[in-house]
Biopython code that builds the backbone (N, CA, C, O; Angstrom):
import numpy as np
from Bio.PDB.StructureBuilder import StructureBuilder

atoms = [
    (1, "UNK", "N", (306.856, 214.586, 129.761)),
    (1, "UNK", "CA", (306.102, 214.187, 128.591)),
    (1, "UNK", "C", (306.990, 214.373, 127.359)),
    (1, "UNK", "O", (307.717, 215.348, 127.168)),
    (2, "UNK", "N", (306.869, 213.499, 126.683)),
    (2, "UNK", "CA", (308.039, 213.499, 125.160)),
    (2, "UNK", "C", (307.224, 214.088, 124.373)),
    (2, "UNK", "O", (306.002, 214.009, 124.498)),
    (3, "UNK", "N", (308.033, 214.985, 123.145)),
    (3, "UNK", "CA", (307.527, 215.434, 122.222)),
    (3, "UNK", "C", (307.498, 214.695, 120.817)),
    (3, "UNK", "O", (308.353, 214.044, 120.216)),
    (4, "UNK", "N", (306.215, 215.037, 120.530)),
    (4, "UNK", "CA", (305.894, 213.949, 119.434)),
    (4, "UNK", "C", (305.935, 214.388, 118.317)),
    (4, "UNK", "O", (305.973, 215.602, 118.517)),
    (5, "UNK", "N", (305.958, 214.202, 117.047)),
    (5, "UNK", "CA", (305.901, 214.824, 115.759)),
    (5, "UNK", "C", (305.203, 214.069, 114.791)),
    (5, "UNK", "O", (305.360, 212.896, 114.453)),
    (6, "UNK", "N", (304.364, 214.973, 114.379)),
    (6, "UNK", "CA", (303.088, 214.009, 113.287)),
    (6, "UNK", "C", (303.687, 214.117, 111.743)),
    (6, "UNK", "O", (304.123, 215.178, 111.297)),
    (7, "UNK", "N", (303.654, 212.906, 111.003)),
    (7, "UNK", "CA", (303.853, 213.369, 109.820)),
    (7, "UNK", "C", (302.938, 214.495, 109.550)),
    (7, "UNK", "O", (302.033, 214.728, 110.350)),
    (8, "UNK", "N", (303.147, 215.442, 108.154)),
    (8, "UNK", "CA", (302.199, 216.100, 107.621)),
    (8, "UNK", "C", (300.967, 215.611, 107.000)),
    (8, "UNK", "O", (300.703, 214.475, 107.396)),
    (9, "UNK", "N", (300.435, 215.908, 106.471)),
    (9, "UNK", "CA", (298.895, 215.630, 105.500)),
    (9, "UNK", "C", (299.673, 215.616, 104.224)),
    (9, "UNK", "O", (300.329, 216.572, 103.810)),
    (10, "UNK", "N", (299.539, 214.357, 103.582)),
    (10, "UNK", "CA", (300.219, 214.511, 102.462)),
    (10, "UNK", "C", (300.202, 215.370, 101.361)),
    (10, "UNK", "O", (299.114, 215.615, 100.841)),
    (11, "UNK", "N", (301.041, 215.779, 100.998)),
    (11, "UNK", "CA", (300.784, 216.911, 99.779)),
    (11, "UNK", "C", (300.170, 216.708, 98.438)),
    (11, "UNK", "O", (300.409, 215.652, 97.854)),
    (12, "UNK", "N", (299.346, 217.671, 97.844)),
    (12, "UNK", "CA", (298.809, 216.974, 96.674)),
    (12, "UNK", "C", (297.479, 216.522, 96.684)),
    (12, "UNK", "O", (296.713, 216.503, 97.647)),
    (13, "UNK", "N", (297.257, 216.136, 95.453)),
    (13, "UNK", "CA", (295.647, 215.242, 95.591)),
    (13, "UNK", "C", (295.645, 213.975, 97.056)),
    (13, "UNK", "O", (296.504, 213.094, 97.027)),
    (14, "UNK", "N", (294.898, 214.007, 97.927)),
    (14, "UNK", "CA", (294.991, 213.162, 99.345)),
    (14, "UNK", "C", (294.092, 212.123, 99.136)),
    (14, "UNK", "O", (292.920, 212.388, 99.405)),
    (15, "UNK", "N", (294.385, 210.820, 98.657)),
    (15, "UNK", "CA", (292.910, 209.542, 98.677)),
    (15, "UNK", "C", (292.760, 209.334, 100.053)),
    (15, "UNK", "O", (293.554, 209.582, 100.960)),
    (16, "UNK", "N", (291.439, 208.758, 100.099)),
    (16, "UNK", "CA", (290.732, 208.515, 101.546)),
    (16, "UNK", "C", (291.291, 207.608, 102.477)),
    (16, "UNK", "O", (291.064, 207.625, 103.687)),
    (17, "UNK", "N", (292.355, 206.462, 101.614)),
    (17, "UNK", "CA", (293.372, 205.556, 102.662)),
    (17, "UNK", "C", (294.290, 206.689, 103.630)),
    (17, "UNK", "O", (294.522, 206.483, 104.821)),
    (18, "UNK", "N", (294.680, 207.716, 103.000)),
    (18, "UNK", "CA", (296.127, 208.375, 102.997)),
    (18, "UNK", "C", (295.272, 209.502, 104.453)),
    (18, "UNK", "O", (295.773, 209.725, 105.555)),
    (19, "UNK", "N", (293.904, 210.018, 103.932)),
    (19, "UNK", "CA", (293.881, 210.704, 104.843)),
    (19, "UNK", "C", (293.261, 209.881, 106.729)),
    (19, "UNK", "O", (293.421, 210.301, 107.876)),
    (20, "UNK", "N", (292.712, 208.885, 106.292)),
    (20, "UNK", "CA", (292.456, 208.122, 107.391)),
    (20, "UNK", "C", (293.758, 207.478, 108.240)),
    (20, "UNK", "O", (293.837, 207.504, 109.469)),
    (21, "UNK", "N", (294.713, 206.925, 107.384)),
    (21, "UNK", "CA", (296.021, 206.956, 108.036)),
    (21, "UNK", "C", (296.309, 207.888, 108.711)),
    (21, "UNK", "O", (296.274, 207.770, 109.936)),
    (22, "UNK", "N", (296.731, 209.263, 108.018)),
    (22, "UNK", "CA", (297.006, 210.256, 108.851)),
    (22, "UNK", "C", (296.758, 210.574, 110.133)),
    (22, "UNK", "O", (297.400, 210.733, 111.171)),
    (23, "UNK", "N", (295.000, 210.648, 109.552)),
    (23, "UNK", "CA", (294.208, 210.955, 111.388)),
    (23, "UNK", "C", (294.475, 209.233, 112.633)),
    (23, "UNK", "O", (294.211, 209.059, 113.823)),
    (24, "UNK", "N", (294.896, 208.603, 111.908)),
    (24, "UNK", "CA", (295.458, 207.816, 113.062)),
    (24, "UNK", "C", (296.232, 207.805, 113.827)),
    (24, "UNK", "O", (296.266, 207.186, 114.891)),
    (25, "UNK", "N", (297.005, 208.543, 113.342)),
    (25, "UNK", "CA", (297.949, 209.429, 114.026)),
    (25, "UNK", "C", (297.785, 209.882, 115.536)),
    (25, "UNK", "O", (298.553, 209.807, 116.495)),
    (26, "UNK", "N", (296.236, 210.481, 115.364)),
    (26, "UNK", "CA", (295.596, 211.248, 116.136)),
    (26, "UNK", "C", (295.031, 210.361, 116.894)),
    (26, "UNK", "O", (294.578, 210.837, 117.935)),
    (27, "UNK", "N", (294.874, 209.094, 116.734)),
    (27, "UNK", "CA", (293.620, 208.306, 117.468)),
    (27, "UNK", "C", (294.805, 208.370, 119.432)),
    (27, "UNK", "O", (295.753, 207.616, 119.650)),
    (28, "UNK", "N", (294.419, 209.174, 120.180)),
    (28, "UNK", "CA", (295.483, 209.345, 121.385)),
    (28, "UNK", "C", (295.064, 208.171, 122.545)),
    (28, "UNK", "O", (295.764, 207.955, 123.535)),
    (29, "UNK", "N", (293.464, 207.260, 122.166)),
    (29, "UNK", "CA", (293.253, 206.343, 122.919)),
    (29, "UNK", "C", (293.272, 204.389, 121.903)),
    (29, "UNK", "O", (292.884, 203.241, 122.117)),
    (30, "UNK", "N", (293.858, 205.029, 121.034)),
    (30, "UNK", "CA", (294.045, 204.018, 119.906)),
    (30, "UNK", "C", (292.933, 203.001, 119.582)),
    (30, "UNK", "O", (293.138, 201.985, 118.918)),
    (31, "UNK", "N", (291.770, 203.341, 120.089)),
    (31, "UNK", "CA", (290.630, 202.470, 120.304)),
    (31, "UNK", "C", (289.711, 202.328, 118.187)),
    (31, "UNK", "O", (288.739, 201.734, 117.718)),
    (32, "UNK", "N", (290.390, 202.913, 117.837)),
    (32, "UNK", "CA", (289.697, 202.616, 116.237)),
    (32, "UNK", "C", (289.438, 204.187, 115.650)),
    (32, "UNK", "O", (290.154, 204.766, 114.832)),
    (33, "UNK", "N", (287.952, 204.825, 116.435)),
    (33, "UNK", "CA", (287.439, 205.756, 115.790)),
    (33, "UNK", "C", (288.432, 207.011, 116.356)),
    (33, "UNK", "O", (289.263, 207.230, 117.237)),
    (34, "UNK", "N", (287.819, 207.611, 115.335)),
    (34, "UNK", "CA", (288.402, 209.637, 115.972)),
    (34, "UNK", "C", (287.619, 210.224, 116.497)),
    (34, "UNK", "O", (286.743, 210.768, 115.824)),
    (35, "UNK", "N", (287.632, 210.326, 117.731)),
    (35, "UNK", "CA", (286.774, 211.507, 118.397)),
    (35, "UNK", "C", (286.795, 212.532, 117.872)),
    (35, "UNK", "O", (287.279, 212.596, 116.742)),
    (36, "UNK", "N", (286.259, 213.739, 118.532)),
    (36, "UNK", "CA", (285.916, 215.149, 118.136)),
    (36, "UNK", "C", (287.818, 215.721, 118.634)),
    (36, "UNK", "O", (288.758, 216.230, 118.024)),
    (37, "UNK", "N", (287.577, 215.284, 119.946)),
    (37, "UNK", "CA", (288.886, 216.144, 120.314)),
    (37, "UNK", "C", (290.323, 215.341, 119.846)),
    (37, "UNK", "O", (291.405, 215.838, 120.155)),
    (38, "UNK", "N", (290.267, 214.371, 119.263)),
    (38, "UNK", "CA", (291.344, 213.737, 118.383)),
    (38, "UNK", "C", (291.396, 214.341, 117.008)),
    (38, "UNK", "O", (292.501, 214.553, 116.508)),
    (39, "UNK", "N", (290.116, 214.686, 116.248)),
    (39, "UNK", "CA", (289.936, 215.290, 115.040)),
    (39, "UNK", "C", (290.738, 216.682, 115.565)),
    (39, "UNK", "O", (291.834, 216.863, 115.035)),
    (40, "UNK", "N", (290.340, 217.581, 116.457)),
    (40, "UNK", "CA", (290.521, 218.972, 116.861)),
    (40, "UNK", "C", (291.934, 218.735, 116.479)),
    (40, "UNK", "O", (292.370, 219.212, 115.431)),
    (41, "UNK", "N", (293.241, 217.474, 117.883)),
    (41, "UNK", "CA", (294.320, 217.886, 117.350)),
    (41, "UNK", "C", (294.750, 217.621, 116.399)),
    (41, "UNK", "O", (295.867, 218.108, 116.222)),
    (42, "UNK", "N", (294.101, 216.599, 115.053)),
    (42, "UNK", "CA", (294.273, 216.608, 114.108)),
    (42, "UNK", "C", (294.811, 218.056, 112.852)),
    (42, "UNK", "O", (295.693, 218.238, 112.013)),
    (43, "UNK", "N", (293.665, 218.777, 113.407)),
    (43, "UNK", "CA", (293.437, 219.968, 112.907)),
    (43, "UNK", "C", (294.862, 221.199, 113.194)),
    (43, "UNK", "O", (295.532, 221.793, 112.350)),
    (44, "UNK", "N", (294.925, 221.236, 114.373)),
    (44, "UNK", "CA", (295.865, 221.902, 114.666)),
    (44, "UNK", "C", (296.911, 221.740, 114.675)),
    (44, "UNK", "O", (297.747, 222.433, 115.254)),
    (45, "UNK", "N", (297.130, 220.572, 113.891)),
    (45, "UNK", "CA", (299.064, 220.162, 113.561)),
    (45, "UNK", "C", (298.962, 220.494, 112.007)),
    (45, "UNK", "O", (299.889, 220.191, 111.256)),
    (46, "UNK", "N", (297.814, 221.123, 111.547)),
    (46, "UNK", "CA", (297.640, 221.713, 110.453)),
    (46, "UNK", "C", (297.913, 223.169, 110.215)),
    (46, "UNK", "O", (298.285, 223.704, 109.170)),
    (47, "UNK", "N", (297.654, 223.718, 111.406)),
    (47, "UNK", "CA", (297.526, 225.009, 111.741)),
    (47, "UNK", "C", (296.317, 225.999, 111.212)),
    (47, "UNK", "O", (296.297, 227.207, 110.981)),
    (48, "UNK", "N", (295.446, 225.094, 111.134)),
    (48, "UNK", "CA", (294.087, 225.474, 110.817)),
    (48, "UNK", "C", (293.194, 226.269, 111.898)),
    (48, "UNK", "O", (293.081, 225.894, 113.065)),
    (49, "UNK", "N", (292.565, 227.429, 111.354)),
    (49, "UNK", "CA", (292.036, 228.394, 112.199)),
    (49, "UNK", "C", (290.519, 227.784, 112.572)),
    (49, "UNK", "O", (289.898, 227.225, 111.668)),
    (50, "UNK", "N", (290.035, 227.873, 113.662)),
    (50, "UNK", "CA", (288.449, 227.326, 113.577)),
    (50, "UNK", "C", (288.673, 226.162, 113.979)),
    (50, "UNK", "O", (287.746, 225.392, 113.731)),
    (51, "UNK", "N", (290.243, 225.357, 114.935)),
    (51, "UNK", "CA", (290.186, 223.854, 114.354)),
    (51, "UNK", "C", (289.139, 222.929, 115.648)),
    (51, "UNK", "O", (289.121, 221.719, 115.870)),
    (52, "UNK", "N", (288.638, 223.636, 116.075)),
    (52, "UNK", "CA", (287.403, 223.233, 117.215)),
    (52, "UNK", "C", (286.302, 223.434, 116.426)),
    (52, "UNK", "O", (286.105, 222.594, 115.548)),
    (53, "UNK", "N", (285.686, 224.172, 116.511)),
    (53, "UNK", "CA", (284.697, 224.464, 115.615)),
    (53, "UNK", "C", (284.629, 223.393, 113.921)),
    (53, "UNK", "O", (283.676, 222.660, 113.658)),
    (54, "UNK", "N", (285.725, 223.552, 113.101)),
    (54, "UNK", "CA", (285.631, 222.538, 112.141)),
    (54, "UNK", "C", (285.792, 220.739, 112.615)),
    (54, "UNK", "O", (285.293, 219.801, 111.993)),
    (55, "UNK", "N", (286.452, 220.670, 113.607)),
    (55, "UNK", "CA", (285.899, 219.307, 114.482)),
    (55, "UNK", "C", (284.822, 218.969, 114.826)),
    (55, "UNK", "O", (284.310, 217.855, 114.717)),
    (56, "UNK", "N", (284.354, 220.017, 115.319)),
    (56, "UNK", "CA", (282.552, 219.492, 115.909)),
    (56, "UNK", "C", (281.863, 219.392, 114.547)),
    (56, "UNK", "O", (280.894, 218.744, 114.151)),
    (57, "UNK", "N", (282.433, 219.984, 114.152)),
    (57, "UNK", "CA", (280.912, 220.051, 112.390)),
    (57, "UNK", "C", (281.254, 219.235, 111.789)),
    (57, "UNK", "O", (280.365, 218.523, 111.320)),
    (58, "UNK", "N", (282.965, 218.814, 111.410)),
    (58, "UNK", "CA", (283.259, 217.408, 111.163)),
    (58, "UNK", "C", (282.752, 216.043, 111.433)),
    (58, "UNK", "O", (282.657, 215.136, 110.607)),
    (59, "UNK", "N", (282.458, 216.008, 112.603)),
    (59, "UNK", "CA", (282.098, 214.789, 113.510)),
    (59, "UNK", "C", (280.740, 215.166, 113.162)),
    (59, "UNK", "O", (280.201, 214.438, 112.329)),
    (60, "UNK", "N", (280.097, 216.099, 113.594)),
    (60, "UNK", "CA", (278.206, 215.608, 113.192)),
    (60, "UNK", "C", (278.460, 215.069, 111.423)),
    (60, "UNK", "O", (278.317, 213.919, 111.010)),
    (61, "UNK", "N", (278.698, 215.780, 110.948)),
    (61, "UNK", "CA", (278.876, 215.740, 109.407)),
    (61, "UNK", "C", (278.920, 214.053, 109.138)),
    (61, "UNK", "O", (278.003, 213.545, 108.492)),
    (62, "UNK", "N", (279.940, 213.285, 109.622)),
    (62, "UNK", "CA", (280.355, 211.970, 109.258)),
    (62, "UNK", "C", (280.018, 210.418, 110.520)),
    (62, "UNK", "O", (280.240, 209.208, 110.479)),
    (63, "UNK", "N", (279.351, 211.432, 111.568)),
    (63, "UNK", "CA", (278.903, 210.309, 112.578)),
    (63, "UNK", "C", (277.373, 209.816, 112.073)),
    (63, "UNK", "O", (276.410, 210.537, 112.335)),
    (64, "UNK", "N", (277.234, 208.822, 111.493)),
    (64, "UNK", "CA", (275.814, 208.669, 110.967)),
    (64, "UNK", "C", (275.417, 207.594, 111.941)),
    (64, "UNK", "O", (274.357, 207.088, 111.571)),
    (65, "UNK", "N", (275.791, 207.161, 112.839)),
    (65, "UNK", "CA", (275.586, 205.977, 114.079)),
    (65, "UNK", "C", (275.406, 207.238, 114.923)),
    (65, "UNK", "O", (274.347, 207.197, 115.550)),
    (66, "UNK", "N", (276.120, 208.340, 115.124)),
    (66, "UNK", "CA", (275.986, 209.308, 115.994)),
    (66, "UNK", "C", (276.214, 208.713, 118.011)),
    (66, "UNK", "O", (275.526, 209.079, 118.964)),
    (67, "UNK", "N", (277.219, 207.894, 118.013)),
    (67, "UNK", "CA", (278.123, 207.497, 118.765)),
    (67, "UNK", "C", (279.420, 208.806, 119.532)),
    (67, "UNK", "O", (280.162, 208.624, 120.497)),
    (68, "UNK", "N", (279.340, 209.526, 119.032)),
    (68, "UNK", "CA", (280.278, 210.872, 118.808)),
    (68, "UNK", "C", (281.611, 210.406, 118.644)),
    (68, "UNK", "O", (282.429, 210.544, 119.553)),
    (69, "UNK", "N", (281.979, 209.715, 117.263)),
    (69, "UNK", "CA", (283.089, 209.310, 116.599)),
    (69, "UNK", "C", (282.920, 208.651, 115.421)),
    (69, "UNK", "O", (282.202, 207.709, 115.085)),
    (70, "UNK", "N", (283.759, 209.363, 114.833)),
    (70, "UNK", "CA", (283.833, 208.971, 113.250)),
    (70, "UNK", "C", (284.928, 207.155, 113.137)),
    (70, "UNK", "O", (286.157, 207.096, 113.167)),
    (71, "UNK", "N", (284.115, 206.137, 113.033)),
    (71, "UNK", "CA", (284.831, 205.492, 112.992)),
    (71, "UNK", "C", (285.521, 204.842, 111.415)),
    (71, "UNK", "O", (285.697, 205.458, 110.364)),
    (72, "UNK", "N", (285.690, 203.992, 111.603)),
    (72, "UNK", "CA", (286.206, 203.003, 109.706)),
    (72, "UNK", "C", (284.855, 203.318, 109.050)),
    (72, "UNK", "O", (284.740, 204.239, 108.242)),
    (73, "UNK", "N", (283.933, 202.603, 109.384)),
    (73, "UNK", "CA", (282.869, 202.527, 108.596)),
    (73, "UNK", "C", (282.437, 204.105, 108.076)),
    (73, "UNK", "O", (281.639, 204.103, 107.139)),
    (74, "UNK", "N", (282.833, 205.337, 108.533)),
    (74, "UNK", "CA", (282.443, 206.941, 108.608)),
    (74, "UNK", "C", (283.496, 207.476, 107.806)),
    (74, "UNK", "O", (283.414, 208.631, 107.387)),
    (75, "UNK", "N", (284.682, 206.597, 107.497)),
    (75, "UNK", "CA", (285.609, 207.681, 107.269)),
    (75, "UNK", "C", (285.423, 208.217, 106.149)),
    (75, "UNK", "O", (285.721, 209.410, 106.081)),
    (76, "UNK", "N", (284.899, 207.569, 104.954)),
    (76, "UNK", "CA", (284.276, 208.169, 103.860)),
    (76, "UNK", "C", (283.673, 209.335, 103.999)),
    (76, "UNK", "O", (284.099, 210.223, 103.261)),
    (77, "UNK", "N", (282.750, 209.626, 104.769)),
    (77, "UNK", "CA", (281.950, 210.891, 105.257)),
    (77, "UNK", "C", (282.351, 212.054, 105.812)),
    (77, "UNK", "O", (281.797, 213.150, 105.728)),
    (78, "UNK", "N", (283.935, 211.587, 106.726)),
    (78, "UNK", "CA", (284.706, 212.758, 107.034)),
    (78, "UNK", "C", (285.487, 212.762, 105.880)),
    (78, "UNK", "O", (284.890, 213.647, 105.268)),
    (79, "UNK", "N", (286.480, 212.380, 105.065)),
    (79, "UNK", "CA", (287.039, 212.392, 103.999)),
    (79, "UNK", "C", (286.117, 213.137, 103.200)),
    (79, "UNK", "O", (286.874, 213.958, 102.681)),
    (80, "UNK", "N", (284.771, 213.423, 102.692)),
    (80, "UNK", "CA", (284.451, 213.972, 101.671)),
    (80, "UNK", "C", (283.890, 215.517, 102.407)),
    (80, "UNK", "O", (283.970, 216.656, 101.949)),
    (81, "UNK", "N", (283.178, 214.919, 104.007)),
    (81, "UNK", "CA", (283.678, 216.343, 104.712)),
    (81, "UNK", "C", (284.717, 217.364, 104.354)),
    (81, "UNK", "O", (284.644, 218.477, 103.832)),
    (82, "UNK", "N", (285.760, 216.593, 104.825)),
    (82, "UNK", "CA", (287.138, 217.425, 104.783)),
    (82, "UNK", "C", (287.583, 218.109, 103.627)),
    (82, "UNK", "O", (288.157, 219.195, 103.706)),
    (83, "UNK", "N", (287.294, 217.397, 102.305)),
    (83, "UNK", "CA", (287.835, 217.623, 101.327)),
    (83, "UNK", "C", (287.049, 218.956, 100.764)),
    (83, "UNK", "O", (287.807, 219.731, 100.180)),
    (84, "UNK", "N", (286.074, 219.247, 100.810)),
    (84, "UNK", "CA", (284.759, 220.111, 100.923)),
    (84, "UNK", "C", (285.115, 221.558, 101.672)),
    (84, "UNK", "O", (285.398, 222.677, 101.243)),
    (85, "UNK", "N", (284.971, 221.021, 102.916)),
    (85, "UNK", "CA", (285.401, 222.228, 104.027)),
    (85, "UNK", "C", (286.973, 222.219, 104.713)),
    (85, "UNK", "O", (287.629, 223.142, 105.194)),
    (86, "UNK", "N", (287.185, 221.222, 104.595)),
    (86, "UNK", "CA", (288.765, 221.536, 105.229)),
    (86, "UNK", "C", (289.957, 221.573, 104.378)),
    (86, "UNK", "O", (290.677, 222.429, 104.891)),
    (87, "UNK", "N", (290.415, 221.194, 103.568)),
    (87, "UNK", "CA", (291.321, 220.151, 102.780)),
    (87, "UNK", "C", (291.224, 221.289, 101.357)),
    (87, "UNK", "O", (292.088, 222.137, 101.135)),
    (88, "UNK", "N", (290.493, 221.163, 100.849)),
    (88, "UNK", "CA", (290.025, 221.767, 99.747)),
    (88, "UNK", "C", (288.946, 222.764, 99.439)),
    (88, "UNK", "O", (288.108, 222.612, 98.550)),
    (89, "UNK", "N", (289.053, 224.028, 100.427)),
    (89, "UNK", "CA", (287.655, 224.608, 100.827)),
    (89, "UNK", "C", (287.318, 225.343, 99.622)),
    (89, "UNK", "O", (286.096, 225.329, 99.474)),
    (90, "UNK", "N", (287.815, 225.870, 98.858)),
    (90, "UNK", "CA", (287.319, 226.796, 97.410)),
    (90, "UNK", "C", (287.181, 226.306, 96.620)),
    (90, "UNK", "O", (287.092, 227.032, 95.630)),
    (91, "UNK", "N", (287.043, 224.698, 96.332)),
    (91, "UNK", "CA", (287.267, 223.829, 95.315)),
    (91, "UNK", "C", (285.680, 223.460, 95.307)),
    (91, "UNK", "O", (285.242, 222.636, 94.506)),
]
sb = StructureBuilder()
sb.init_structure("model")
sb.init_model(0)
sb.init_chain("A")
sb.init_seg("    ")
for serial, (resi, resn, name, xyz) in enumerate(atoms, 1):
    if name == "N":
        sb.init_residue(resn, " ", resi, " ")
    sb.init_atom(name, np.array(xyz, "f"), 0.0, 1.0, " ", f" {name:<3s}", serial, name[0])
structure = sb.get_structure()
């Protein structure tokens, strides 16, 4: 298996194009949306503690079809998720 390397999360103020790019990164069945466990390794190329736990609450948070994936039409919802609880948590 080859080793892969994700860009980072861009530094700085992050707009909602920049962070949905990112997590595409993550999409590992390339099918559109982010699953829970695509969000998870999202999380952990962050080195974020909780990054299971902030996946699952992520995904209820922004699945409003409740499909269990945040797709295009959701990403707004994880983006303001994230920015809230992940991204920007004391803000």
């Amino acid at each position: 298996m080859a080793f892969m390397r994700y860009r980072a999360l861009p530094q700085g103020e992050v707009t909602a194009e920049e962070f949905w790019a990112w997590l595409g990164q993550f999409d590992a069945d390339h099918d559109g949306p982010i699953s829970q466990d695509e969000l998870q390794g999202a999380l952990w190329s962050l080195d974020l503690w909780f990054a299971s736990w902030k996946a699952r609450e992520g995904v209820q948070a922004a699945d409003a079809n409740r499909d269990g994936a945040v797709g295009r039409e959701e990403a707004g919802r994880l983006f303001a998720y994230s920015r809230k609880r992940v991204i920007y948590p004391g803000s």
